[in-house]
C-alpha positions, 0 to 999 in steps of 0.5 A: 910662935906667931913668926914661925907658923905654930901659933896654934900649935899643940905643945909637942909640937912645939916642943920638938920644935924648940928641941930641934932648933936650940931654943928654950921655951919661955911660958906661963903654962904648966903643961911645959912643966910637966913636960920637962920633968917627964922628958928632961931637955931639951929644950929647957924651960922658964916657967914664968909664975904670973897671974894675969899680966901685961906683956910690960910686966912680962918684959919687966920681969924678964928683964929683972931676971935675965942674969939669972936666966942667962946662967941657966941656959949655959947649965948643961945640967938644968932644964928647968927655971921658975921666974917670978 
């Protein structure tokens, strides 16, 4: 977020955003939950389910998941993916 100025950005701002641009959002915080259930996609959303944690374990577990979550971003029909 930090690259493209939205850093402090509000979430629908950064929603319209990922929606205008194609790009998913990958996010600890439930409000973007919320939000996909509410207006669908896009963009999509992988909803990572971590306590407090290290960017390493972040990169890990993406890493461990990242079959999984190529298969939902080429579902049209999905919108919403729990990472854990």
């Amino acid at each position: 977020m930090r690259e493209i100025g939205l850093r402090d950005a509000e979430d629908a701002v950064i929603w319209d955003y990922a929606a205008k641009h194609g790009f998913a959002i990958v996010t600890k915080d439930a409000d973007f939950r919320q939000r996909s259930f509410v207006l669908g996609h896009p963009p999509k959303i992988v909803w990572l389910r971590l306590g407090n944690c290290s960017t390493t374990e972040i990169e890990t577990l993406l890493r461990s998941r990242a079959a999984d979550i190529e298969e939902f971003l080429a579902d049209e029909q999905k919108s919403f993916l729990i990472v854990s």
